[in-house]
N, C-alpha and C positions, 0 to 999 in steps of 0.2 A: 620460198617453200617448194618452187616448182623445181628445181635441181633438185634438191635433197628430195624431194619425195619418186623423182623416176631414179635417180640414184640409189635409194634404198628397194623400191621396189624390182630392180634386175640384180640386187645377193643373190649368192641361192637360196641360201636358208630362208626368205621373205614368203611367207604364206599370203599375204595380202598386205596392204599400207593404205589406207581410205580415209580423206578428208570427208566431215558432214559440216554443216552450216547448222546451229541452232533456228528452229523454226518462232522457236519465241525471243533472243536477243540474235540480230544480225550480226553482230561485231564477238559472237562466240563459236568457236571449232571444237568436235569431237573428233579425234583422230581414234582409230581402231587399226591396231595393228597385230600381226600373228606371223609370228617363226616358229621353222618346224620343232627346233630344240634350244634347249639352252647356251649350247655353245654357237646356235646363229643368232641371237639376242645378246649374247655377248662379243661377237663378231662384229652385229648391228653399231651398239655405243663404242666400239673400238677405232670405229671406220671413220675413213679422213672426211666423207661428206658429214657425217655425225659431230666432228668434231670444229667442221664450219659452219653448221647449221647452230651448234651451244655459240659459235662467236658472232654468228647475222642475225638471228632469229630473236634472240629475248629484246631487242629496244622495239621491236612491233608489238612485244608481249604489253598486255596492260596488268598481269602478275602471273606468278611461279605457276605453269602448270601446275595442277590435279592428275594424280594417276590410280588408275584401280591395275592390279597387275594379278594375273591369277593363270594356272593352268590345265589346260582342259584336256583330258585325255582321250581324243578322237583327231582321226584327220578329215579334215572338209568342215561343213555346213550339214544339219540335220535339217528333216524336214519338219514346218510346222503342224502339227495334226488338228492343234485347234482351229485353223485357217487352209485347208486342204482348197484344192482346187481340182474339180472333179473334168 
């Protein structure tokens, strides 16, 4: 996962690529990922590391990925207002 994730993350279109670790099962990953447009998210799955990562990656998988996919129309990170830091 370490190739394909500095791999994807130097596209250009790659707005971020972040592994988390579940705090309640250890053996589960949240991956968050964000391209600027659609045509770098179909860049992303077009790409030769993408296409060795579908052929290394599922025998570590214990099943099919879950995905939410949606998009957000701003660029960056907002700030939280319920949690400010003064």
């Amino acid at each position: 996962a370490g190739e394909f994730t500095r791999a994807t993350r130097a596209e250009p279109g790659c707005l971020w690529f972040d592994w988390s670790r579940s705090v309640d099962d250890p053996t589960e990953y949240v991956l968050v990922e964000a391209f600027r447009d659609d045509e770098a998210g179909a860049a992303h799955v077009q790409s030769a590391h993408f296409r060795a990562a579908q052929e290394k990656l599922p025998r570590h998988l214990a099943r099919t990925p879950r995905i939410v996919n949606t998009t957000v129309d701003q660029e960056g990170w907002s700030e939280l207002g319920e949690m400010a830091v003064e």
